[in-house]
C-alpha positions as semicolon CSV with decimal commas, in nm:
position;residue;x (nm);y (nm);z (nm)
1;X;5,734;0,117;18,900
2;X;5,733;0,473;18,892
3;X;5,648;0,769;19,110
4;X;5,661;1,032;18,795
5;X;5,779;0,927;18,416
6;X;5,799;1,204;18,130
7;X;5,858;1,016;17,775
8;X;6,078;1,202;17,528
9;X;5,891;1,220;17,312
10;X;5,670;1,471;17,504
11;X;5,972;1,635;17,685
12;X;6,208;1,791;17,351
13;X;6,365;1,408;17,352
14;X;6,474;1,414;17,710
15;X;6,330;1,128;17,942
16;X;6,265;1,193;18,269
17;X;6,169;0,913;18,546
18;X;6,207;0,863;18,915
19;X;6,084;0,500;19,062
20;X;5,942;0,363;19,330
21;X;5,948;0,067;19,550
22;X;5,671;-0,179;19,359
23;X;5,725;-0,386;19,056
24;X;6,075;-0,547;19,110
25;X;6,239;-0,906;19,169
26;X;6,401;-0,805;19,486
27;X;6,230;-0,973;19,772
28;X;6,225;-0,924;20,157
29;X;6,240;-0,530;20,338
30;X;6,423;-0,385;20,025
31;X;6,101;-0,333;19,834
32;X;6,045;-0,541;19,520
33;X;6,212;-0,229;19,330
34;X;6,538;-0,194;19,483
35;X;6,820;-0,039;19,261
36;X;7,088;-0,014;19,515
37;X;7,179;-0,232;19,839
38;X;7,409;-0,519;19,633
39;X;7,599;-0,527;19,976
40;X;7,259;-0,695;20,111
41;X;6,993;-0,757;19,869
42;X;7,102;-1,000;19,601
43;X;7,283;-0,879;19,301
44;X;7,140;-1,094;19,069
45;X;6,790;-0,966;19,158
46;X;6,916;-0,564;19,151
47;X;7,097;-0,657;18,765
48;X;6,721;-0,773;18,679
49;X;6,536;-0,478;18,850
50;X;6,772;-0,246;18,642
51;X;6,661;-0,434;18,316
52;X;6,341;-0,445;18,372
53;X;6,385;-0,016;18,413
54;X;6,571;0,002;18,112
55;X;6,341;-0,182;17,907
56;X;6,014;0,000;18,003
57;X;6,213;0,371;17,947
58;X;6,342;0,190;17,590
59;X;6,738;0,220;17,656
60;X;7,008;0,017;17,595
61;X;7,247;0,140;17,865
62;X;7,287;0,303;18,208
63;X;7,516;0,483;18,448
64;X;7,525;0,463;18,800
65;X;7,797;0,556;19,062
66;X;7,911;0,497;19,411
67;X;7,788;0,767;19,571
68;X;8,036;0,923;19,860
69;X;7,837;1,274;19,939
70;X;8,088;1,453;19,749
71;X;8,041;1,753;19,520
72;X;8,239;1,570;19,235
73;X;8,061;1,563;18,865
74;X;8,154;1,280;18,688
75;X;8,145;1,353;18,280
76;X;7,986;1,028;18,097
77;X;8,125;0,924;17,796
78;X;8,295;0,611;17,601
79;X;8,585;0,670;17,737
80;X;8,516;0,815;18,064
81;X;8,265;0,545;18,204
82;X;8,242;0,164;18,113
83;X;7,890;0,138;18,017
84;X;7,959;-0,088;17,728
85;X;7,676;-0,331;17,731
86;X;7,324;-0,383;17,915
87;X;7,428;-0,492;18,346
88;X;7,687;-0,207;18,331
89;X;7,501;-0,041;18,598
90;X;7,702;-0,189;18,887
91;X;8,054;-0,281;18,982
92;X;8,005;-0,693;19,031
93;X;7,896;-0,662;18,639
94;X;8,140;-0,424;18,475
95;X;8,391;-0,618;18,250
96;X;8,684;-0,680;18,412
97;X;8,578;-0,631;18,753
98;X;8,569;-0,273;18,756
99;X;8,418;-0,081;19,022
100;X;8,189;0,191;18,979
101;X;8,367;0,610;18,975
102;X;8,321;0,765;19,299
103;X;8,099;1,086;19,190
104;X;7,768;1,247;19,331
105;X;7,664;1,401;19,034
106;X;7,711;1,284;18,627
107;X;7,661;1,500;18,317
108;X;7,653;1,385;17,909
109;X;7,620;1,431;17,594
110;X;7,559;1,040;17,478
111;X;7,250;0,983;17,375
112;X;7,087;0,598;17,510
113;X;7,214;0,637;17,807
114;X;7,017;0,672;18,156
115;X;7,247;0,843;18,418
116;X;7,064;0,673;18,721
117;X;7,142;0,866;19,094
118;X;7,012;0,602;19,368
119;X;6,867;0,796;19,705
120;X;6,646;0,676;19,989
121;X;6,621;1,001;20,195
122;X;6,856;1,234;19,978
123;X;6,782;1,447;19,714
124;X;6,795;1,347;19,346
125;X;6,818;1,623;19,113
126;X;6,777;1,607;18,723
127;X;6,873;1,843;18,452
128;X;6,841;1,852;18,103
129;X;6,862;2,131;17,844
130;X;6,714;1,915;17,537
131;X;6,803;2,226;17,262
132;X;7,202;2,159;17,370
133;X;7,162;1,797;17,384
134;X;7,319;1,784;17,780
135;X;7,156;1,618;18,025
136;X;7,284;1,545;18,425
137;X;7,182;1,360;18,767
138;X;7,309;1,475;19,089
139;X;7,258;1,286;19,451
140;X;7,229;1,605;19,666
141;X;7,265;1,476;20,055
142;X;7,287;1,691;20,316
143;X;7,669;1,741;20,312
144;X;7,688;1,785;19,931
145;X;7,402;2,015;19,914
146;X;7,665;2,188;20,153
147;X;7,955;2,158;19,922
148;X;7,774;2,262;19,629
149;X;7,710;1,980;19,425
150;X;7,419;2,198;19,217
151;X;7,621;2,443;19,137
152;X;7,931;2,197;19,022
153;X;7,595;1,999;18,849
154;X;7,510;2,318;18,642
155;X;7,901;2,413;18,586
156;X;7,958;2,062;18,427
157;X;7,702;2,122;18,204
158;X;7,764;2,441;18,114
159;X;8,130;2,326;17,976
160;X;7,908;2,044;17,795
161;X;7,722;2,376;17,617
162;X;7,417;2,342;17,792
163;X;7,283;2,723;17,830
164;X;6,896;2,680;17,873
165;X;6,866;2,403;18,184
166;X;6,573;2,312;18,362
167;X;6,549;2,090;18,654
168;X;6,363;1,852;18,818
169;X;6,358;1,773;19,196
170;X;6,298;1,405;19,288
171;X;6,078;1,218;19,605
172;X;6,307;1,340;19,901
173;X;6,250;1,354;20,274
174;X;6,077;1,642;20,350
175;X;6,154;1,931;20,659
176;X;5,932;1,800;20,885
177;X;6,088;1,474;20,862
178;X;6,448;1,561;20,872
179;X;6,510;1,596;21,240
180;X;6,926;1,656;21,281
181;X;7,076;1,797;21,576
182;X;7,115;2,157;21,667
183;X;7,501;2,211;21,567
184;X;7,429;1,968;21,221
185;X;7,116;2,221;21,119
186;X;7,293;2,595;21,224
187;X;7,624;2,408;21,027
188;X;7,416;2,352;20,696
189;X;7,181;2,676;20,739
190;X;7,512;2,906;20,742
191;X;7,556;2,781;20,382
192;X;7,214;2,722;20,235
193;X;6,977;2,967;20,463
194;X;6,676;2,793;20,271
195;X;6,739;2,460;20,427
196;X;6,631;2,585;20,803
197;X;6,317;2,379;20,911
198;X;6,172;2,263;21,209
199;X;5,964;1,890;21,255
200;X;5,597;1,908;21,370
201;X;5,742;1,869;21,721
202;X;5,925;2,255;21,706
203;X;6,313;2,059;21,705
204;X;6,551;2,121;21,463
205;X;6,499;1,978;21,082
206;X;6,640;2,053;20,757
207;X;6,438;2,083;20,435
208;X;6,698;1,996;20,141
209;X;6,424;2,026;19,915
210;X;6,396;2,344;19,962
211;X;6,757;2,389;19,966
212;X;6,802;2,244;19,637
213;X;6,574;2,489;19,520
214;X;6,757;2,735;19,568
215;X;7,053;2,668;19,503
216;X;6,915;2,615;19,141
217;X;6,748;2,921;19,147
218;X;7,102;3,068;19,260
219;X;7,226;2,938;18,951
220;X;6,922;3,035;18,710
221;X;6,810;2,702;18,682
222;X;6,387;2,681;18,697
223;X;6,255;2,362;18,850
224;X;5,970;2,188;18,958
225;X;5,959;1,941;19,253
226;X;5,836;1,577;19,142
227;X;5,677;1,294;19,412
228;X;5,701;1,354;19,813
229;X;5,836;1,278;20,114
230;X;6,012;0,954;20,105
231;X;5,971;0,886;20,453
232;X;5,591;0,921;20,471
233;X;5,514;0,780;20,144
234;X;5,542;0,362;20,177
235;X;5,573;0,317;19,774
236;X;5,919;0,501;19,802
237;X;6,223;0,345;19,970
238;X;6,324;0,552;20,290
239;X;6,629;0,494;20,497
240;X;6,508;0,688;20,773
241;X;6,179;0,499;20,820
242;X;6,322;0,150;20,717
243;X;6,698;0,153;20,828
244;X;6,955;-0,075;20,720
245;X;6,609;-0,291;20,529
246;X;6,576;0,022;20,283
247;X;6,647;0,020;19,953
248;X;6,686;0,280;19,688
249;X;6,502;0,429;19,428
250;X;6,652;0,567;19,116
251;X;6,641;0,925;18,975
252;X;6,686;0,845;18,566
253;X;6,755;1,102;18,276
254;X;6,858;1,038;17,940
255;X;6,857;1,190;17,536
256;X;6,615;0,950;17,321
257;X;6,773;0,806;17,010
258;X;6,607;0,983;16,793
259;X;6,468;1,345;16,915
């Protein structure tokens, strides 16, 4: 169920977990784990797969988005984000129909509450600073790597009164999988150099990874890189190697109850 899972308890009361493909109700190419894809897999079975995460990490609640490759940050709270009882996770179950905030990136201060990013390719990103009490996901894609969705990431937190943040870099594809074309790679190297890669084959590739790096580094954020390449490891959900069957794993970080 999980590709790398730190327990509060042995983190300064911050949870950190990013899952995998195995252990789920969905059935079919999705992967029995799939946390994303209600336009294809069945709802029903993505609403269990979420409980069945939520219950293993111990927390009542989670956030997700809809995820548009934006550099917006999204500020979770009770009044900000309708996460008022277990199945809150995604639009079709929010009361009253609501659809999830279009955001790439969440930060809060509420504690029993998972802020889950969903990737299959993309980079998920988690930060914490566990002395503040502020934690924060952010889906960093190639085009909001661009538009500086770290940086907005740390800023948000920042206002929260985080001032110590570390980081933690989830299963992503890596730069010798990421072919792109010429003009897409010289477009995203002109704004994060460290992203310039090349595929085992000598064509142009971008390593997000690394760019994420970075850009945290940039913003004196230390992190360490968790799992590996999405696309050659089978357990994780990869849109490039599965197309429109994959599904998506989920990047989750939250404040225990009681720290």
């Amino acid at each position: 169920m999980f590709v790398s899972l730190l327990e509060p308890s042995s983190n300064g009361g911050v949870g950190i977990a990013f899952t995998d493909r195995l252990g789920g109700m969905s059935r079919g190419s999705y992967g029995p784990l799939n946390l994303g894809r209600t336009d294809v897999d069945d709802p029903a079975a993505v609403v269990a797969n979420f409980a069945l995460v939520r219950d293993r990490l111990g927390v009542s609640r989670a956030a997700t988005l809809h995820q548009v490759h934006s550099a917006d940050v999204l500020v979770v709270d009770e009044a900000s984000y309708p996460v008022g009882r277990p199945g809150g996770e995604l639009g079709a179950s929010l009361p009253g129909g609501l659809s999830l905030p279009e955001a790439d990136a969440m930060a809060t201060r509420l504690l029993d509450v998972a802020l889950c990013i969903r990737v299959a390719d993309c980079v998920p990103v988690l930060f914490a600073d566990s002395d503040a009490g502020v934690v924060a996901a952010a889906h960093a894609g190639r085009v909001g790597l661009a538009a500086g969705v770290i940086g907005a990431t740390v800023a948000a937190m920042r206002d929260l009164g985080a001032t110590t943040i570390r980081a933690w870099i989830g299963p992503h594809v890596c730069g010798r999988c990421y072919e792109v074309p010429a003009a897409m790679a010289h477009e995203v190297v002109g704004v994060v150099p460290e992203t310039r890669s090349t595929t085992r084959l000598g064509t142009p590739a971008l390593d997000l990874g690394a760019g994420c790096e970075a850009e945290l580094a940039r913003a004196g954020v230390p992190s360490v890189r968790v799992g590996g390449c999405t696309v050659e490891d089978p357990t994780l959900h990869s849109h490039r190697r599965d197309g429109a069957g994959a599904g998506r794993l989920g990047a989750l970080v939250w404040l225990a109850r009681e720290t």
